[in-house]
Structures are given as structure tokens and as C-alpha cells.
C-alpha positions as CSV (number, residue, x, y, z in Angstrom):
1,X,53.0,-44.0,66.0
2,X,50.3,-40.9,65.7
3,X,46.8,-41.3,63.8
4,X,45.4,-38.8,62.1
5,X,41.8,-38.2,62.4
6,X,41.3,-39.0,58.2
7,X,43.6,-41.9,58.8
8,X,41.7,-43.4,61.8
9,X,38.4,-42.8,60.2
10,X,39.2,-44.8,56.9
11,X,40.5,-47.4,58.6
12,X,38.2,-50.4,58.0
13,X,41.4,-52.6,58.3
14,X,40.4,-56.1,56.4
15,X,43.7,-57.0,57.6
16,X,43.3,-59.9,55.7
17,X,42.6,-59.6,51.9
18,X,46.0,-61.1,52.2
19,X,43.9,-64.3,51.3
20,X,43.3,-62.1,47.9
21,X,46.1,-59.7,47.7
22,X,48.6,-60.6,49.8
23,X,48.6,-58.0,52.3
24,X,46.7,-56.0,54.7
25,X,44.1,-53.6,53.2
26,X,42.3,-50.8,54.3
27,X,38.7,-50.1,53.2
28,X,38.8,-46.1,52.4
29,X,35.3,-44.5,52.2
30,X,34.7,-41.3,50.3
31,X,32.8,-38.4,51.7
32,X,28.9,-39.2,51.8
33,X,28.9,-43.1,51.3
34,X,26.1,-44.9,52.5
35,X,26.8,-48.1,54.7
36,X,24.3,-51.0,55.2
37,X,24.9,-51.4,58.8
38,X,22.5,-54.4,58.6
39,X,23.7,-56.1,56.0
40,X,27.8,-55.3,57.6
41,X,26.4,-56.8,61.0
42,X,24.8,-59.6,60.0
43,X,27.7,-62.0,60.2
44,X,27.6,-66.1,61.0
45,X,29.4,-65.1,64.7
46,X,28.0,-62.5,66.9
47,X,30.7,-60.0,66.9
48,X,32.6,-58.7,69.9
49,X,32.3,-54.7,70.3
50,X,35.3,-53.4,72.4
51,X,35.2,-50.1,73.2
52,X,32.0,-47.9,74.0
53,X,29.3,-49.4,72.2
54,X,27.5,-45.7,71.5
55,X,31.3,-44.5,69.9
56,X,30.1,-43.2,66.7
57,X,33.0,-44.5,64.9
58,X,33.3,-48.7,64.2
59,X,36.6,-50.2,62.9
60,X,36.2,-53.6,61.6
61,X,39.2,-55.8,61.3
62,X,39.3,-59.2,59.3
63,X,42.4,-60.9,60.7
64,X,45.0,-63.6,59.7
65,X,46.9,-65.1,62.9
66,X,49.3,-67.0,60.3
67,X,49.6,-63.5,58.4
68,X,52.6,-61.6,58.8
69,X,51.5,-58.0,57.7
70,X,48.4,-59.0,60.5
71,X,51.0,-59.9,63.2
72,X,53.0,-56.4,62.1
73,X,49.6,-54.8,62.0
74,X,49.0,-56.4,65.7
75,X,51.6,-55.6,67.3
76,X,52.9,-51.9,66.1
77,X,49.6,-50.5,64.7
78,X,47.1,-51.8,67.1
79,X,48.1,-51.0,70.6
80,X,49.0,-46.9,69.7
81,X,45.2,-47.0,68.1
82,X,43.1,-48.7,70.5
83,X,45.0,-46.4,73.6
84,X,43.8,-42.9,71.3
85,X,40.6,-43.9,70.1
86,X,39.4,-47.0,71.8
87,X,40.0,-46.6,75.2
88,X,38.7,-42.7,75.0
89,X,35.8,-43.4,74.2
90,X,35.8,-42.9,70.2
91,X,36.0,-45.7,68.6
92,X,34.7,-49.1,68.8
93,X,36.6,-52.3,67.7
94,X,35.5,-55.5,66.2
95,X,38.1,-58.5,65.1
96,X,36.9,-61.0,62.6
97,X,38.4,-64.4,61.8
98,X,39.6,-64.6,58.5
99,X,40.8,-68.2,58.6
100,X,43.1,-69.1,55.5
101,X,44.3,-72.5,57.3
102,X,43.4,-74.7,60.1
103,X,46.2,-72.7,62.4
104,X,44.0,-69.6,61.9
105,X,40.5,-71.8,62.5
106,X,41.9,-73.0,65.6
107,X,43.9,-69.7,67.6
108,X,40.3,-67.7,67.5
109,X,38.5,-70.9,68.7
110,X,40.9,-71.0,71.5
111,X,40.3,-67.1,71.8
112,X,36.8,-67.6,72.1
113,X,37.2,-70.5,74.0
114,X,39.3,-67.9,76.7
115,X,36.6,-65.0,76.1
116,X,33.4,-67.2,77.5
117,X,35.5,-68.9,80.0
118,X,35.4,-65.7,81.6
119,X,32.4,-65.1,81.5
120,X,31.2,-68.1,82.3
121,X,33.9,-67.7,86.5
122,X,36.8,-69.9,84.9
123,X,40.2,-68.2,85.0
124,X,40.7,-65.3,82.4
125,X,43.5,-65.6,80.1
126,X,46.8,-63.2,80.9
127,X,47.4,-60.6,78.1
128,X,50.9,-61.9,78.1
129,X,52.2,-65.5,77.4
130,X,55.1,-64.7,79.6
131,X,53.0,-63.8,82.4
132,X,52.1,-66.4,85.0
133,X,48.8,-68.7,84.8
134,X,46.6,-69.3,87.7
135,X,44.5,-72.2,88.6
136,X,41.5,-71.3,90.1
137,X,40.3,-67.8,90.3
138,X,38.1,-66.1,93.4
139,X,36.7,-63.6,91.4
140,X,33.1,-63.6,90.1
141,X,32.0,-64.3,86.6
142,X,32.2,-60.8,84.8
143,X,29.1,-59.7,83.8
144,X,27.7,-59.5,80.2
145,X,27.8,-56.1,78.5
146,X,24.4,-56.3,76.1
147,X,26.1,-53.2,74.1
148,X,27.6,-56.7,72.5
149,X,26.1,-58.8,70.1
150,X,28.3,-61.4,71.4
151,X,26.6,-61.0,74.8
152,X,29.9,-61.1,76.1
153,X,31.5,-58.5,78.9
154,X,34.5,-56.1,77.8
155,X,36.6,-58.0,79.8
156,X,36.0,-61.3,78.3
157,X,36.1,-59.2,75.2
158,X,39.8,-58.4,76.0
159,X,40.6,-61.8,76.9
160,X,39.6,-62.9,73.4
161,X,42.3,-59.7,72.1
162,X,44.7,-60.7,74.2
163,X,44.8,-64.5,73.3
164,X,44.8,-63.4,69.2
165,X,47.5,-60.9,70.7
166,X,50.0,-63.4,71.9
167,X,49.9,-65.3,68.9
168,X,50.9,-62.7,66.8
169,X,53.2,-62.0,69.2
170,X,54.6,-65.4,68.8
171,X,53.5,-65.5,65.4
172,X,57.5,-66.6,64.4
173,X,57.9,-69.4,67.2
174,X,54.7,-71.2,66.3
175,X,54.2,-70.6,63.0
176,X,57.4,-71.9,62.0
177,X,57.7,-74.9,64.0
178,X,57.8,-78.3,62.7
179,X,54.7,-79.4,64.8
180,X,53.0,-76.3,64.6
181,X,49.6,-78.0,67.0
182,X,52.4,-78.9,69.8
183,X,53.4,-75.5,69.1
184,X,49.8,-73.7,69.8
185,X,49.3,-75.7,72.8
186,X,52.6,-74.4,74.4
187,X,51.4,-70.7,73.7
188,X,47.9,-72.0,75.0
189,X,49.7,-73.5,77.8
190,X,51.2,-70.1,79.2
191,X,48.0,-68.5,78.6
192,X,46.3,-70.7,81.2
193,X,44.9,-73.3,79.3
194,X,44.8,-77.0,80.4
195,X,45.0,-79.8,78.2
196,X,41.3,-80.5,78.6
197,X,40.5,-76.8,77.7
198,X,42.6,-76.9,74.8
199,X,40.9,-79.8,73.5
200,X,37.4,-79.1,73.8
201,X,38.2,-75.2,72.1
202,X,39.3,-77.4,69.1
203,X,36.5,-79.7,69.0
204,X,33.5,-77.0,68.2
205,X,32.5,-77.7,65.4
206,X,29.6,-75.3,65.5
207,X,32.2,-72.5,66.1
208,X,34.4,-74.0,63.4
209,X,31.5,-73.7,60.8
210,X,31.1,-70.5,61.7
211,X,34.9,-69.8,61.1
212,X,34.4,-70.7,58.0
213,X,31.2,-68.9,56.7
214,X,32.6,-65.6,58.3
215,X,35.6,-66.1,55.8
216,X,33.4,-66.9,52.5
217,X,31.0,-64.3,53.6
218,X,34.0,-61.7,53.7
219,X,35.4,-62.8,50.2
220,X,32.4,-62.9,48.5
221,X,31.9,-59.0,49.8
222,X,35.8,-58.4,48.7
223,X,34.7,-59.6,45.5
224,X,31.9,-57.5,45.2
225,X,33.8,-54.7,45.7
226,X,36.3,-55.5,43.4
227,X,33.3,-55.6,40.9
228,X,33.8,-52.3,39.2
229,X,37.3,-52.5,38.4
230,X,37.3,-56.1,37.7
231,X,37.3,-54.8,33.5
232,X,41.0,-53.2,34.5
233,X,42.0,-56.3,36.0
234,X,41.1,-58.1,33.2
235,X,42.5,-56.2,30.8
236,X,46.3,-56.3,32.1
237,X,46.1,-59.7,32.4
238,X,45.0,-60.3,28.6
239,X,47.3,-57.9,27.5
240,X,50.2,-60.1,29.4
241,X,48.8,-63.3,27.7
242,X,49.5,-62.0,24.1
243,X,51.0,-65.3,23.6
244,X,47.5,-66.6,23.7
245,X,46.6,-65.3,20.4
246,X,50.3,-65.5,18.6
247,X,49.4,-68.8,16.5
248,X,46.1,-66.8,15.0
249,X,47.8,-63.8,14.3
250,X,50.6,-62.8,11.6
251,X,52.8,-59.6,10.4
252,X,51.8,-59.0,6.8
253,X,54.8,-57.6,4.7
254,X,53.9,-56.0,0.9
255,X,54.3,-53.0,-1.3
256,X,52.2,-50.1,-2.0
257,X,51.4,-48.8,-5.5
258,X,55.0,-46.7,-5.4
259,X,57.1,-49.6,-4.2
260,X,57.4,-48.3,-0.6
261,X,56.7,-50.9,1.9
262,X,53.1,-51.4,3.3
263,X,52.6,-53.7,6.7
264,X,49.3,-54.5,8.8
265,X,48.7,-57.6,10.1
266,X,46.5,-60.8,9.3
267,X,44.4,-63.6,11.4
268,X,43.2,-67.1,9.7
269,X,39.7,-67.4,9.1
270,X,39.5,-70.9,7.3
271,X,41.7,-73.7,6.5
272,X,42.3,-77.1,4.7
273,X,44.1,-79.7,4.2
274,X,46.1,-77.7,1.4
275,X,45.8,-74.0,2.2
276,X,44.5,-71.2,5.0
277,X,42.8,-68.2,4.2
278,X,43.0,-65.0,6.3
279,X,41.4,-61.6,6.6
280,X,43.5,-58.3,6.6
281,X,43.4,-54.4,6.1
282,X,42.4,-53.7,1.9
283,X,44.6,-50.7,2.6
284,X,47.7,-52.5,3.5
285,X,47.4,-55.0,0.6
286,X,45.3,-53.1,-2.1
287,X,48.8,-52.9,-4.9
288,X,48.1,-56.7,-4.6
289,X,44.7,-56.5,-6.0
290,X,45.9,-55.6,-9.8
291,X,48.6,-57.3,-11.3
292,X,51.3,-57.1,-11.6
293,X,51.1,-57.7,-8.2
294,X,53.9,-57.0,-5.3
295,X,55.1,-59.8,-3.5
296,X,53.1,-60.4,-0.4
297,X,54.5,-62.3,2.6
298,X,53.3,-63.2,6.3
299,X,55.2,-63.4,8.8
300,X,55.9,-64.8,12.3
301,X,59.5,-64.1,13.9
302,X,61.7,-65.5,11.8
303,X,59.4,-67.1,9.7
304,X,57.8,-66.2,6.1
305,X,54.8,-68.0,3.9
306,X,53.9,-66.5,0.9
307,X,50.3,-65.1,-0.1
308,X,48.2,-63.8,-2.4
309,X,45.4,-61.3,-2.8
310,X,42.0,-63.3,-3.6
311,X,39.0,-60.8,-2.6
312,X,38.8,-57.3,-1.0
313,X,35.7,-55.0,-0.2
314,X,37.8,-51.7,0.2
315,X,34.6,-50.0,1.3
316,X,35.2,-51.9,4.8
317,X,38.6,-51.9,4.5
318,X,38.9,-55.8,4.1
319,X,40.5,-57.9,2.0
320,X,41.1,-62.1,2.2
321,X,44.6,-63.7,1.4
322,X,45.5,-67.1,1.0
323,X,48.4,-68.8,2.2
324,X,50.2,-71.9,1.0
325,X,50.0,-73.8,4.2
326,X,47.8,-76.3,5.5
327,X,45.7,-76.8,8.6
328,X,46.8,-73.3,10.4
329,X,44.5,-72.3,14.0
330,X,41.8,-70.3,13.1
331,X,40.5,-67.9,15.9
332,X,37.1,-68.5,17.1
333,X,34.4,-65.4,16.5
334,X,32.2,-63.5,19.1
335,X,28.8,-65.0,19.0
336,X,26.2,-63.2,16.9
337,X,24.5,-62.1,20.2
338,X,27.8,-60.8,21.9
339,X,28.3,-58.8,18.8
340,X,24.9,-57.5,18.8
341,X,25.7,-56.1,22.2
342,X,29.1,-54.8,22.2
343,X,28.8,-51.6,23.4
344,X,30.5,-50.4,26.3
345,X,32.9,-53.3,26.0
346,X,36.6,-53.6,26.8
347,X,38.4,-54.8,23.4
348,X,41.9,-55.7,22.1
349,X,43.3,-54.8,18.8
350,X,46.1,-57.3,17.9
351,X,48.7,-57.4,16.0
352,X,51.1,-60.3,14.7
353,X,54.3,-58.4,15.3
354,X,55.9,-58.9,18.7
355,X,58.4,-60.6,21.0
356,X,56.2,-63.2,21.6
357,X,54.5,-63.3,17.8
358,X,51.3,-60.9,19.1
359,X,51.2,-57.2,20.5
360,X,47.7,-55.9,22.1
361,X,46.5,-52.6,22.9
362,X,43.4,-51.8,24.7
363,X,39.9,-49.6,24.3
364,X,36.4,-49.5,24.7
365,X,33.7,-49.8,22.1
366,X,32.1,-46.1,22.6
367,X,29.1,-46.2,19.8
368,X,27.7,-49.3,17.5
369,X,26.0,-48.5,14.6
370,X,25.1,-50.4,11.1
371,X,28.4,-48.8,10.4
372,X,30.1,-50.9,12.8
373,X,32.1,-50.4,15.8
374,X,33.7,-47.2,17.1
375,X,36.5,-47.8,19.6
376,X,39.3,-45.7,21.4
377,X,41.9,-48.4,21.2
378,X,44.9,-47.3,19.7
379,X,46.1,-48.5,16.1
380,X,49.3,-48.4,14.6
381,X,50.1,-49.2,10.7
382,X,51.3,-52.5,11.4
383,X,47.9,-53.4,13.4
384,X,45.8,-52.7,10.6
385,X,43.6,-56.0,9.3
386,X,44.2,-57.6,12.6
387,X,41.7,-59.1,15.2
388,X,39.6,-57.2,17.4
389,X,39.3,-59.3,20.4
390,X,37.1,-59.6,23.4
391,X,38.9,-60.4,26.8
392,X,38.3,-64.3,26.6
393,X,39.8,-63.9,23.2
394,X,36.9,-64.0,20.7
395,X,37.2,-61.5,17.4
396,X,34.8,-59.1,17.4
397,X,36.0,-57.0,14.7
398,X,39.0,-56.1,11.9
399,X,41.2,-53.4,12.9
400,X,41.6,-50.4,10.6
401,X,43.2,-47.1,10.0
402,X,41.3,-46.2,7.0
403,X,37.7,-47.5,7.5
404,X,35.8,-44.1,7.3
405,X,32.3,-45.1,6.9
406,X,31.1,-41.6,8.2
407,X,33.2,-39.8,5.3
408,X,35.6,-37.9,8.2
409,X,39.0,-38.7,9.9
410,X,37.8,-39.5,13.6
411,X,41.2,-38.9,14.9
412,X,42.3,-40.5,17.9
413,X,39.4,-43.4,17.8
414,X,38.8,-45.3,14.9
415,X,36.1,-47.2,13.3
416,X,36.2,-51.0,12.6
417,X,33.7,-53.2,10.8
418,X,32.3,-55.6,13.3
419,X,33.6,-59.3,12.0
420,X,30.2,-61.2,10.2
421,X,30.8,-57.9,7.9
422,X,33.5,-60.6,6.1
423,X,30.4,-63.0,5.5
424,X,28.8,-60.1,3.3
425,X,31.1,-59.8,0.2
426,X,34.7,-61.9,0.4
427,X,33.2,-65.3,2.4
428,X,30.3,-67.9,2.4
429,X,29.7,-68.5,5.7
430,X,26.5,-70.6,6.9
431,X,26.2,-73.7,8.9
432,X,30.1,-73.3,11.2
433,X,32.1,-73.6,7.8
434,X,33.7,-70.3,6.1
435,X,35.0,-70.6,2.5
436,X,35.7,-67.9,-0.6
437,X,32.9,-66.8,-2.1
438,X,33.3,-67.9,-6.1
């Protein structure tokens, strides 16, 4: 397998976000980014440099044992990497644990176990579990390279490799067996371990702890990466959980002035024990507000209630029907101080026409203004007089196709009245209740 340079370089292979995403990732720095070394460095268990300390390149790896994109990563990516970059010279490597389980936890406490045993004149580890273990060894305790924050020589440095090595090696022989410790301790066994060795790597508790904080520490840094797209993220998932809103939200079916038909959509407001009242668009409903009046219906898949025009405020493009049915959901408002501070936020027009009884698009709030909100969310006709909701759900405004407040069609974007504007002429609203104003 060949590297290129650009590939190599952006390789900061947190072979593990698999705890987060499922697979391997790779950390890609754009031209000119600034690194805190100190704060990367700083991590609960010194870290073992191998390569040539003064390489001005540093490859960080956050690996999985019980991960299979690690063990494809280990065993095809690896070995072709550190023979260009890290054995020449150009590149140094560090391996973190990124322990999901207790298997994980325990093969880099046996690697480390292997790494100081080294340096400390017990027998190093083979790089192979095939190959054979010795007893005793003559040679002389290797001695420590202080290029390493781990204090620890390159060879015990390659020890503690090749032990994570043959475990992803045999990542499918121990990782599916039905008692996977037994299992470790045979791949521990051919890697020269004796029983008591084996049992005293597992029984740091110190190193565990350490383990463990090197994980948090790494997903609380994923997290913080993830920070800036985290709005995206949230806004695919509320736009998947349309269903949320369905109950609030409702297709509104009427006439215009000539007969043709006239849709938006509506969202209850208050209710009673004997009927609901709900907010829409004044320009899908305003032929109701003479009489004769068309016939007005909501509607919800296959089902129909019958309403009736009772206030509007066609400057706003707002209008309040009621509904012959009792005790319907009502949809919980933005607080006063999260609509005092919309700006910049991601919102959700919805309407009540769907497969699942609610659609949602998506925008962002771009200017706030006495007028109200400006947005870049599309709207259709039959969204018009429907919610404007926040990403936890909370209605923030009315959506509209007609509210002009500025006197000019702003094309693309539209304008919508923020929603205490339906307190000001059709509602009394003061101490959590809503009703008709008389």
C-alpha cells in the first residue's frame, strides 16, 4: 500500500471514534492550523514515542483492540506506514488506549505490562504469537530512551506494539470466543506471559484508571471538535423526528375570495374542555373573515374537524380559528428570553401536511427587528400559518408567505412575526393561560 506525503501528514488516526462513529477517523488539518502541543501531550499515561523523537512529524493513534476497522487498520495500514515514515526517520508514532470494554482495558495493560518488563531485564515479548517464548533471557535490561515521556527504551516501546499487534492479529479468535479472558490469556500465553504475569498486568488499578481517563479525556476533545457542526447534526435529526410535532400541527383546507382552494397550515394555541383554538396564516383564511364565509376544515391524514374564523390581524399575517374539539396538545412557546435572542439561530418551519402528519424545512434567523424575524427557511403555500420551531421544539414564530412588514417582496427569505406578536391583537395571554380576546 503507498502513502502519499498529504496522506501521511493528515493522518492523526483516532482509530477509534468508533466509540462515537463507528469507524476509524482521521483528524485532517488544514494549511496553517495551530496545535496546542501542550495541551495534545498532556494525557493521564505518559505516552510512548516510537520512532526518532526529533521527527518533525507526530501521528497520534487512539486505538480499539476489540475494533475491527482498528485490527484492519493494524494489520494492512500500519506495517507499510511505520517501514516509510517511521523507521526512516520521519515520523514519530504514539498509540493511545481507547478502551470501549474491559477486553480493550485489559490487552494495553498486558502491553504495558510486556513494555516495562523489558526494561525492567525480564524476557521481551515476541512480535509474533506464533513465535516461540523463552524463559529467562541473558540479555541486559534495555536502556531507557528519555526522547520518551514514557521513560521507556524503543525496544520496550516495540514490545508494547507488538503485543497490541497480535491481538489484532487475533482479533477474530479471541474476540469471538465464549470465554473471551481464557481466550486473552492463551494469546498472552504465546507471547511469553506466565500466569503470574498475566495476573498482576490485570490487577493495576492505577494503570486501569488511567485507561479510563485517557478515553474520557479523548471524547470530551472529539466532542469539542464536533462543536461547530453540532447545529447540522441537530438539524437532520429534528427534521427526521417530524412526528414529534404531528399532534400540534394540522393542514388547513378553505377557499379564497374566487372559490379557488386556499391551504396553509395551523398549530393549537389553547384549549378546553369543549373546544381548541389555533393560530394560522390571515392570507390563507381571510374569505373566512366576511360572511358568507367558505367552509374551513383542518385536517390530519384522513381526518377532518371543522373551524371557523374568530380573529385575524392581517397586518402580521395572523389570524385564530376555533375548532369543535376538546382538549387537543398545544405546543409549548420559546421563552421570552430565547425569543429576545434569536438571532443566528437554526429554526424549523412546519407544516401539518405529511406522511407522518408534519413536514419541516430548515433555515436560520439572519436579522431580528421590532418587525420580527427574518429567516432563509424555505416556505411553501401549504406551510403558511404554521409553527416556527426551535430544535428542542419550542415555537418561536408563525410562518408566512405574505408578511411584508418592510413594504417589499424579500424573495427567497421571508419574514415572520415572532410568536408573543399573537398576545398583541387576537389573544389575552398573562399568567401561563391564552384565551380570545372579547
Amino acid at each position: 500500500m503507498k502513502l502519499t506525503r498529504r496522506e501521511t501528514l493528515a493522518l492523526a488516526a483516532v482509530a477509534t471514534a468508533a466509540g462515537v462513529a463507528g469507524l476509524p477517523s482521521i483528524a485532517l488539518a488544514k494549511e496553517g492550523d495551530m496545535i496546542d502541543l501542550l495541551k495534545l501531550m498532556n494525557v493521564a499515561i505518559p505516552d510512548k514515542v516510537l520512532g526518532d523523537a526529533a521527527a518533525k512529524v507526530t501521528v497520534i493513534e487512539y486505538a480499539s483492540p476489540t475494533c475491527p476497522h482498528c485490527a484492519d487498520w493494524s494489520n494492512n495500514v500500519l506495517p507499510p506506514f511505520k517501514e516509510k515514515y517511521v523507521a526512516t526517520g520521519k515520523v514519530k508514532f504514539i498509540i493511545r488506549p481507547f478502551a470501549r470494554n474491559t477486553l480493550d482495558a485489559a490487552i494495553f495493560m498486558l502491553a504495558e505490562h510486556a513494555a516495562k518488563s523489558v526494561d525492567g531485564g525480564a524476557t521481551p515479548a515476541p512480535a509474533d504469537p506464533s513465535a516461540p517464548s523463552a524463559e529467562t533471557s541473558a540479555e541486559p535490561a534495555a536502556p531507557a530512551d528519555p526522547g520518551n515521556p514514557s521513560g521507556l527504551s524503543q525496544t520496550a516501546i516495540e514490545t508494547y506494539d507488538n503485543v497490541l499487534s497480535a491481538y489484532f492479529k487475533t482479533q477474530q479468535e479471541w474476540g469471538t470466543a465464549s470465554d473471551p479472558l481464557t481466550a486473552l490469556k492463551t494469546v498472552a500465553t504465546q507471547l511469553g506471559f506466565s500466569d503470574a504475569a498475566f495476573n498482576e498486568a490485570l490487577t493495576n488499578q492505577e494503570l486501569f484508571n488511567g485507561i479510563d481517563a485517557m478515553r474520557n479525556q479523548a471524547i470530551t476533545d472529539i466532542n469539542n471538535q464536533l462543536k461547530p457542526i453540532a447545529p447540522f447534526l441537530a438539524e437532520a435529526n429534528t427534521i427526521k423526528q417530524a412526528e414529534t410535532v404531528s399532534p400540534y400541527v394540522w393542514f388547513v383546507a378553505t377557499e379564497d375570495e374566487n372559490g379557488n382552494p386556499a391551504v396553509g397550515s395551523a398549530f393549537s394555541v389553547a384549549t378546553d374542555d369543549t373546544s381548541t383554538l389555533m393560530i394560522t396564516s390571515y392570507n390563507t383564511v381571510k374569505a373566512g373573515a366576511v360572511n358568507p364565509a367558505p367552509p374551513l376544515e383542518v385536517r390530519k391524514v384522513q381526518e377532518s374537524i371543522p373551524g371557523r374564523v374568530v380573529s385575524f390581524d392581517p397586518d402580521r399575517d395572523l389570524a385564530l380559528i376555533e375548532v369543535q374539539r376538546a382538549n387537543m396538545p398545544v405546543l409549548e412557546w420559546a421563552t421570552d428570553a430565547d425569543q429576545a435572542a434569536a438571532l443566528g439561530l437554526r429554526v424549523f418551519p412546519v407544516s401539518g401536511l405529511g406522511g407522518t402528519g408534519a413536514a419541516l424545512t430548515s433555515g436560520i434567523i439572519i436579522d431580528q427587528s421590532g418587525a420580527g424575524l427574518l429567516h432563509t427557511a424555505p416556505i411553501g403555500d401549504f406551510m403558511q400559518g404554521g409553527p416556527i420551531v426551535t430544535a428542542d421544539y419550542k415555537v418561536i414564530g408563525v410562518a408566512s408567505i405574505a408578511y411584508r412588514p418592510l413594504g417589499f417582496d424579500p424573495g427567497e427569505i421571508h419574514f415572520s412575526v415572532q410568536i408573543n406578536s399573537v398576545c398583541e391583537v387576537l389573544m389575552e395571554c398573562g399568567g401561563g393561560a391564552r384565551k380570545k380576546k372579547p
